[in-house]
N, C-alpha and C positions, 0 to 999 in steps of 0.2 A: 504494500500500500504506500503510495508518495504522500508525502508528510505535505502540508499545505507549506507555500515558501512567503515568505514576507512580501508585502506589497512594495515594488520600490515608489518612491515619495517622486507626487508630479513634477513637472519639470519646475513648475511655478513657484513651490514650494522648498525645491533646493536653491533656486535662483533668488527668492526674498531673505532666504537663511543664510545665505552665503555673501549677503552685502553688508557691508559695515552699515552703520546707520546713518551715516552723510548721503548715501547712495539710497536712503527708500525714498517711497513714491512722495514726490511733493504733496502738500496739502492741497493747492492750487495752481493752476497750469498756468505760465506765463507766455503771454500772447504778446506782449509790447513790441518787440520787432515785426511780429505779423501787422501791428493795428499800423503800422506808421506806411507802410506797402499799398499801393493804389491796385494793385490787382487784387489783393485779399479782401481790403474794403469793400469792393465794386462786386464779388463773388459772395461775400456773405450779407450784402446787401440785396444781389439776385436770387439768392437760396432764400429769403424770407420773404421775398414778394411773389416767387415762383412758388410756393408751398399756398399761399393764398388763391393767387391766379389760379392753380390746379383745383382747387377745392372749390371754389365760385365758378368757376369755368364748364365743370365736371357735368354740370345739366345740359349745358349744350353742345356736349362731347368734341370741347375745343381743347387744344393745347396752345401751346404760347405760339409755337411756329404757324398753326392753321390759322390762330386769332389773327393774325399779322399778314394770312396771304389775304383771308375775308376782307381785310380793311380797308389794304391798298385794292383790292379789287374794287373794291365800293366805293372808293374815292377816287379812282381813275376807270371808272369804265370804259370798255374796248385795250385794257394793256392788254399788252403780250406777256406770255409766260419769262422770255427773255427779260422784258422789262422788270418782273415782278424779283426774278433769281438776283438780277444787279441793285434790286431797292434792297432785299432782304439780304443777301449773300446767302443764297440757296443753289443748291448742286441741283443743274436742270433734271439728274435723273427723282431727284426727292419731289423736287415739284412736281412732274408726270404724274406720278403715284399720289399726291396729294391732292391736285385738278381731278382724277379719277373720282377719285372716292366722294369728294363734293358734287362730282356729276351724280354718281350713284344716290346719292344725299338730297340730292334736287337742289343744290344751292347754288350750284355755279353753271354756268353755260357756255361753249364755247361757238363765235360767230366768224365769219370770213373777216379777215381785216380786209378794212375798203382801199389801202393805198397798195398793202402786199398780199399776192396771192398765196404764198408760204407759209401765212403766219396765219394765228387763227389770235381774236381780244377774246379775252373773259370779261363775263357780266356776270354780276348775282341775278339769280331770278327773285321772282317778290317772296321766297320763302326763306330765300340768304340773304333778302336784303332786310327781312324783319329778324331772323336770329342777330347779323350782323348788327341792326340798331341795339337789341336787347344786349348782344356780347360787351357792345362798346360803353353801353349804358354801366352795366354789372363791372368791367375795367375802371370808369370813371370812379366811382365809388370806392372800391376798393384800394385804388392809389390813396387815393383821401384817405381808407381804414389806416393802412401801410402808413404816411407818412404824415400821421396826426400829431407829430410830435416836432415837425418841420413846420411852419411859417408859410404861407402862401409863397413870399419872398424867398424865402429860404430853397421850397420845393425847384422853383424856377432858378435859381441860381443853381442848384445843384443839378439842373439838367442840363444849362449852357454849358457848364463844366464837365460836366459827362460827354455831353457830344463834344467838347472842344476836342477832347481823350481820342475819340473815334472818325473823325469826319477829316478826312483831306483839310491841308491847310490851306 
């Protein structure tokens, strides 16, 4: 009969045993170099408004990318898909896939462009143009939830400044 043999001790627990005490786990993580970094800020400022967005969003089975082709489709009626990849910086093959699905959806429609015969504008139809008002409606609001602790002023300045970050000089 084999004798039962000792458990050896997890890794975790050789590893917290084997450090002096200078080396255990901080009480509190130090973030200060992270907080001074414009791309940390900018990321965990989009992790908390993308976690809102997702959850208000979720009724109208949008995501931030789809909210964004809806938009500029509804405010440029007759764009090209081209156009819409250069506004957004979308890989022509994600847009395909995404104009599908809104066709399937009844939201979007594709028409001959009147000046090229190559290209086809998207239009919302009147069922993507009322999800679209609701989406943009539900967006307004929730920036305001998101940045009720920002100043009207404030909010606006920190978008001039956000776009300075991104937008050709």
């Amino acid at each position: 009969m084999l004798s039962a043999m000792p458990r050896p001790a997890r890794t975790e627990d050789r590893t917290a045993a084997a450090l002096p005490a200078e080396h255990s786990p901080p009480e509190s993580v130090d973030t200060s170099y992270l907080e001074t970094l414009l791309g940390y800020n900018a990321r965990r400022t989009a992790l908390a408004v993308i976690a809102v967005f997702l959850q208000r969003m979720a009724p109208y089975g949008l995501r931030p990318v789809d909210f964004s082709v809806l938009s500029v489709v509804a405010h440029n009626p007759g764009v090209t898909s081209r156009q819409v990849c250069a506004a957004l910086d979308i890989q022509p093959p994600n847009l395909v896939g995404m104009v599908k699905t809104f066709e399937q959806r009844g939201l979007i429609e594709r028409r001959p462009h009147p000046s090229d015969r190559r290209a086809h504008g998207l239009h919302l139809t009147p069922q993507g143009l009322a999800l679209q008002r609701q989406a943009e409606a539900t967006a307004s609001a929730l920036e305001s939830d998101v940045a009720a602790r920002l100043s009207a002023a404030e909010q606006k300045t920190l978008i001039s400044l956000l776009r300075r970050v991104y937008l050709p000089g």
